[in-house]
C-alpha positions in Angstrom: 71.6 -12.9 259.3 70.7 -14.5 262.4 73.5 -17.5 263.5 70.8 -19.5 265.1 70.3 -22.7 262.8 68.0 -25.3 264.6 67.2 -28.8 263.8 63.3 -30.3 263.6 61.9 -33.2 265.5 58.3 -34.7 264.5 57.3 -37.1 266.5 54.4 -39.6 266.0 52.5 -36.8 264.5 48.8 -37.2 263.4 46.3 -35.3 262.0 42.6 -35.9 261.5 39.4 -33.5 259.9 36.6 -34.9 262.3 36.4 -39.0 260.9 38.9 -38.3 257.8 42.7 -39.1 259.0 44.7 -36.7 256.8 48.5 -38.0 258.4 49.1 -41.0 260.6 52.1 -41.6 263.1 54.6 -39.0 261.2 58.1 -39.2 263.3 61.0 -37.5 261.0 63.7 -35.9 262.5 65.4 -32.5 259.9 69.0 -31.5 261.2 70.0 -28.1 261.1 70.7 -26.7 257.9 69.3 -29.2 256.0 67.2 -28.6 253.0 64.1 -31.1 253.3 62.0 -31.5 250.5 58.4 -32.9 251.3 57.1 -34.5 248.0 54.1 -36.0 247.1 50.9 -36.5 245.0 47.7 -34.1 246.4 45.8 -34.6 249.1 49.2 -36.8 250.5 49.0 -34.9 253.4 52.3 -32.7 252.5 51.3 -29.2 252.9 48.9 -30.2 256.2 52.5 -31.4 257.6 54.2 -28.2 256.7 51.1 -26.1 258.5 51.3 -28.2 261.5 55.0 -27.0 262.0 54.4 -23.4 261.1 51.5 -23.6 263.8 48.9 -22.9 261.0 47.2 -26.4 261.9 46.7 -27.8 265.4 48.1 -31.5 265.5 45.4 -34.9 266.9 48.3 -36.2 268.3 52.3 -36.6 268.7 55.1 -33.7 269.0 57.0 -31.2 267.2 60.3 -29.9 268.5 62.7 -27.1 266.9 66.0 -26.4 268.2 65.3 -28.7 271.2 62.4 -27.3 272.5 59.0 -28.1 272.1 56.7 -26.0 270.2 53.5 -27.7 269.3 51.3 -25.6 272.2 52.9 -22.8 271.0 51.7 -19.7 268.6 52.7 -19.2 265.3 55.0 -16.3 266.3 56.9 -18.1 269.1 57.8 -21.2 267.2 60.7 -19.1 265.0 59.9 -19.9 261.9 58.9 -18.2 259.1 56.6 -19.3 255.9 56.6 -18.4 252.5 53.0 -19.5 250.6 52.0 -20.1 247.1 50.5 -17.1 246.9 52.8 -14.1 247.8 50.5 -13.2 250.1 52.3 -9.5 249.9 50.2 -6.2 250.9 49.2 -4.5 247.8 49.1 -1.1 249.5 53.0 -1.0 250.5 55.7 -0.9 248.5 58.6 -4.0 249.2 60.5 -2.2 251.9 56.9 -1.4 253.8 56.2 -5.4 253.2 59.9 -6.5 254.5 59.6 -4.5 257.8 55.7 -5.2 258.4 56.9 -8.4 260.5 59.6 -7.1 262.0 57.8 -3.0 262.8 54.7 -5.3 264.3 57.2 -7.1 267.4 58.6 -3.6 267.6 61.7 -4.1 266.3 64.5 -1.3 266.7 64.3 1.2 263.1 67.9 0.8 262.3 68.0 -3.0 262.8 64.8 -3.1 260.2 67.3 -1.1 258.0 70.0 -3.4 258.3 68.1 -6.7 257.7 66.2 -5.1 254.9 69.3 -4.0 253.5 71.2 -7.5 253.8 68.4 -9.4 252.4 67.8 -7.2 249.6 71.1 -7.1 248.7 71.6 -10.4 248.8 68.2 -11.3 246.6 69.5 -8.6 244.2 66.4 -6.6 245.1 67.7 -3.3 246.6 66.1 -1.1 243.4 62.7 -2.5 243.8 62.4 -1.6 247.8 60.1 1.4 246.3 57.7 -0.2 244.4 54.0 -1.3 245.0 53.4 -5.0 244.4 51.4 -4.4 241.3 54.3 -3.0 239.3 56.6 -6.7 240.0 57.1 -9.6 237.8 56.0 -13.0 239.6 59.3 -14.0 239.8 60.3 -10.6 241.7 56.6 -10.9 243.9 57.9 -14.5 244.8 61.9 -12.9 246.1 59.9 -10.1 248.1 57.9 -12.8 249.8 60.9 -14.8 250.2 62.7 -11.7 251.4 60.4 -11.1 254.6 61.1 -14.4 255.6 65.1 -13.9 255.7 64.5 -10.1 257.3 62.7 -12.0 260.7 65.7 -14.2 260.7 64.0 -17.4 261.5 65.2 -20.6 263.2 63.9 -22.6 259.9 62.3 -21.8 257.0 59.2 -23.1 255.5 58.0 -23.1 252.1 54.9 -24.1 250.7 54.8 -24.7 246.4 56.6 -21.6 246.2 57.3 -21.7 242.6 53.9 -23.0 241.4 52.6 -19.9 240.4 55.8 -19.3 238.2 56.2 -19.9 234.0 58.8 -22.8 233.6 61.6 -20.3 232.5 61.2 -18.0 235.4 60.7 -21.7 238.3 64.0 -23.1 236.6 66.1 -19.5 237.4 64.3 -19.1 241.3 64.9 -23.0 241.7 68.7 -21.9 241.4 68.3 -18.8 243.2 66.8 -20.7 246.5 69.4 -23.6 246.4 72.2 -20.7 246.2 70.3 -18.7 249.2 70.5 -21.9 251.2 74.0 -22.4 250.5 74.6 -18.9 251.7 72.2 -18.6 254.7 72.8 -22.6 256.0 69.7 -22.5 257.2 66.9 -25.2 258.2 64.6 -25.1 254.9 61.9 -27.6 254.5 60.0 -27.7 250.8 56.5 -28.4 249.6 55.9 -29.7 246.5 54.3 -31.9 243.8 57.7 -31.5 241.4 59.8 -34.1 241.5 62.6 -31.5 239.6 62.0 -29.2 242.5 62.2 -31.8 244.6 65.7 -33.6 243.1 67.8 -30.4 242.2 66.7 -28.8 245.3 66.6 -31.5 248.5 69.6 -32.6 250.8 67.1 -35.5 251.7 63.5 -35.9 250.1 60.3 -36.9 252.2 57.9 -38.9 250.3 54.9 -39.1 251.4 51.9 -41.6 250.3 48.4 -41.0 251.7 49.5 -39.4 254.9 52.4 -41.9 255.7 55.7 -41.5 255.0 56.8 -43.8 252.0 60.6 -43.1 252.1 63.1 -41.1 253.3 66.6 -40.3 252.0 68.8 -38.3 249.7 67.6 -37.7 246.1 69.6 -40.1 244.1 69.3 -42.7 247.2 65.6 -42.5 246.4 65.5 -42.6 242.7 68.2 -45.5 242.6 66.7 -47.7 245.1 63.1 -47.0 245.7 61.7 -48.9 248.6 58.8 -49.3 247.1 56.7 -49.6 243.6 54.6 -46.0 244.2 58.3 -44.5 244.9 59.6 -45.7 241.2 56.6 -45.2 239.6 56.7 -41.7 241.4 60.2 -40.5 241.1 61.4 -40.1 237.5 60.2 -39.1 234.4 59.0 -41.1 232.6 58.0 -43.7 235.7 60.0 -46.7 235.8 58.9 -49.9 233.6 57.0 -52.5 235.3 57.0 -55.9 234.1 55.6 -59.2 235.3 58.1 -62.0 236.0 57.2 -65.6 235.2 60.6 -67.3 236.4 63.4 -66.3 238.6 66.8 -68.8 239.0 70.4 -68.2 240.0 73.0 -66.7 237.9 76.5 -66.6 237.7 77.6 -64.7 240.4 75.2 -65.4 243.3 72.8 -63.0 241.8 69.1 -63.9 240.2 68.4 -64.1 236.6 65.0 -63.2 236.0 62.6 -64.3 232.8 59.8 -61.8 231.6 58.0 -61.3 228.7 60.2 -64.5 227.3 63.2 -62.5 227.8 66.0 -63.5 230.5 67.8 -60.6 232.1 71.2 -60.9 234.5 70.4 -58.7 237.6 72.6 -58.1 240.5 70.0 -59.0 243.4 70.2 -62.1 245.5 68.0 -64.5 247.1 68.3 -63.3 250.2 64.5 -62.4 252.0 63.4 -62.3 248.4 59.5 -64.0 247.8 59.8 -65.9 244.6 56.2 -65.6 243.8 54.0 -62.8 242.5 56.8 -60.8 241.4 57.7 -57.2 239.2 60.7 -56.3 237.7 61.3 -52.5 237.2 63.8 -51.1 234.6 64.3 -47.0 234.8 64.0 -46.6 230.6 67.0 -44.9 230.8 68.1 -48.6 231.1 66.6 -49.6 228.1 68.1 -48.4 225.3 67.4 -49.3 221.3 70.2 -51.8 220.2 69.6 -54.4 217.3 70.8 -56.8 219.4 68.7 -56.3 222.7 67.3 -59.0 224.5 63.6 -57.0 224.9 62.0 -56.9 222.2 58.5 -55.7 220.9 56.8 -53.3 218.9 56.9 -49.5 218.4 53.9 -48.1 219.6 55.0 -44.5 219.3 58.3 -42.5 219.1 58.5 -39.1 221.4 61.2 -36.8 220.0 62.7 -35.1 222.9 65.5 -32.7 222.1 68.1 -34.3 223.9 66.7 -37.9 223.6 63.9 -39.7 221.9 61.8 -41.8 223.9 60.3 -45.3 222.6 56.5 -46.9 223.4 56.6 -50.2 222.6 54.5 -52.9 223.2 55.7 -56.7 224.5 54.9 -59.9 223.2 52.6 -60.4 226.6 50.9 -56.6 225.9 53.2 -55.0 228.5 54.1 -51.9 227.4 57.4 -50.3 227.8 59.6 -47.0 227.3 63.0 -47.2 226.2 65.1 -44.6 224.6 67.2 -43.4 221.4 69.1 -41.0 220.0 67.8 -37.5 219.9 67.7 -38.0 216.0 66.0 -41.9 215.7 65.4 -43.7 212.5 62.9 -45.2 214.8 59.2 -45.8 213.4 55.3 -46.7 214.6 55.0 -49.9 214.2 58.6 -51.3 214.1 60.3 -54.3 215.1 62.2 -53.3 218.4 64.8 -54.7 220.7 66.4 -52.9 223.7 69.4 -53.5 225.6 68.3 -53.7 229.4 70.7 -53.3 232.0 69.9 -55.7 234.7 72.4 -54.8 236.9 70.2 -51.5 237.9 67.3 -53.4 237.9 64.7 -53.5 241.0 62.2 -56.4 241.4 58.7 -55.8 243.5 56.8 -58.0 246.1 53.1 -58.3 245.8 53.0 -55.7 248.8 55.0 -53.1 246.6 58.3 -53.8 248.6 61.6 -53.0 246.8 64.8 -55.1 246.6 68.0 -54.0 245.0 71.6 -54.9 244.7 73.7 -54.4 247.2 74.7 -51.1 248.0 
């Protein structure tokens, strides 16, 4: 494989369809061999961004460097990248080793190189005794490691991958989600992700971009951003189930320096401070991990309904203001519908919300 790793630079990229503005002042900068994951909801503006690299998408405005040189005027195959869609997009006609050196036969390669970079990435994607057959006689799974294959075989400055596991059953995304972290482990290459999967996005991602209506939301390494979510649309999008949300009527200080906060005519011990935080119009967020089913618990409610999970069971309940909660139990809960509840929160990993959706959080 090629030694040539090479870092990204996006800078104040934009993108518009005629009057509709798709992404707006995107600077990020990927360093070399990093695994960047762009997340988001559709239509966020994610996939657009990965194009625009890949020089599938022209760009309204900014710049986009790899490896120190700038490559935004440039085609598709000068930019030294290569992409790996949804879709397989394989050649039905040729069998895998045809589709592997297609690329690589086109910019006149030499024969025996093709047969050596075939060979490597084959080998290494435990392929070699498919390089015979015709698309139409592989699993998804093995479609999606040929596709992935032809990428490796160009040996690309960075990689680029667009929802490649969408079109796969949950069994057969869980075993090529561990196949591509290993290949980047092996490679240390530049790799930047699509998805809508926060999974994907956790297990797979040295840092994760989150994007929000064609703006970057925030930026940092998985559990960075599911500990300390800048924002509301960051909690409530990172983590299943979202995080709780609940309004706050009072906040005071606490032993400590930190705030105590009242909701729902509960009082919880955080570990944030006053400092910059508003004291009006206010949200606390508790992960319901957080909350768990105690006798004793200072949140209580009513069962609304009980999800048995297998390794967990997760509790609906309602507040005595009508906020409605998840907590969790045991995998096996004596938990019922309609039940008394209380739930032990801890406030320490609690995260309270501006009006503006702005996080704070304990000191790191």
């Amino acid at each position: 494989m090629a030694n040539t790793v090479a870092g990204v630079s996006i800078r104040g990229v934009s993108k518009s369809f005629g009057a509709v503005e798709v992404l707006n002042d995107i600077s990020l900068g990927i360093e070399r061999g990093e695994f960047i994951v762009f997340l988001g909801a559709s239509g966020c503006g994610k996939s657009t961004l990965l194009r625009m690299i890949a020089g599938l998408e022209t760009i309204s405005g900014g710049e986009i460097w790899i490896g120190g040189r700038r490559v935004d005027q440039l085609t598709p195959g000068q930019r030294g990248v290569s992409m790996v869609f949804q879709s397989y997009a394989l050649y039905p006609h040729m069998s895998v080793r045809e589709n592997l050196a297609f690329g690589l036969v086109n910019i006149r390669t030499p024969k025996a190189e093709i047969e050596t970079r075939i060979s490597a990435a084959a080998k290494m994607l435990e392929m070699e005794h498919l390089l015979e057959r015709k698309p139409a006689q592989l699993s998804g799974g093995q479609r999606q490691r040929v596709a992935i294959g032809r990428a490796i075989v160009r040996e690309p400055d960075v990689f680029l991958f667009d929802e490649p596991l969408s079109n796969l059953d949950a069994g057969l995304r869980t075993r090529t989600r561990f196949e591509l972290a290993q290949l980047h482990e092996r490679l240390g290459a530049t790799m930047v992700f699509v998805t809508h999967d926060q999974i994907e996005a956790m297990t797979l991602a040295t840092r994760i971009v989150l994007l929000n209506k064609g703006r970057v939301e925030q930026v940092g390494a998985p559990m960075e951003i599911y500990s300390r979510p800048s924002t509301r649309y960051v909690a409530q999008f990172v983590g299943s189930p979202p995080m709780n949300f609940l309004p706050v009527a009072k906040i005071e200080d606490a032993p400590g320096g930190a705030i105590a906060v009242t909701t729902a005519g509960t009082r919880l011990h955080t570990a944030i401070r006053f400092d910059g935080l508003p004291t009006d119009n206010l949200t606390l967020g508790v992960r319901p991990e957080n909350l768990t089913v105690a006798p004793d618990g200072q949140v209580k409610g009513r069962v609304v309904t009980v999800e048995q999970m297998g390794d967990r069971s997760l509790i609906h309940a309602e507040l005595s203001d009508g906020t409605r909660i998840i907590g969790v139990d045991a995998p096996v809960t004596t938990v019922r519908n309609g039940a008394e509840i209380a739930f032990a929160a801890e406030g320490a990993k609690a995260a309270l919300f501006d009006s503006m959706g702005k996080g704070y959080h304990a000191a790191s």
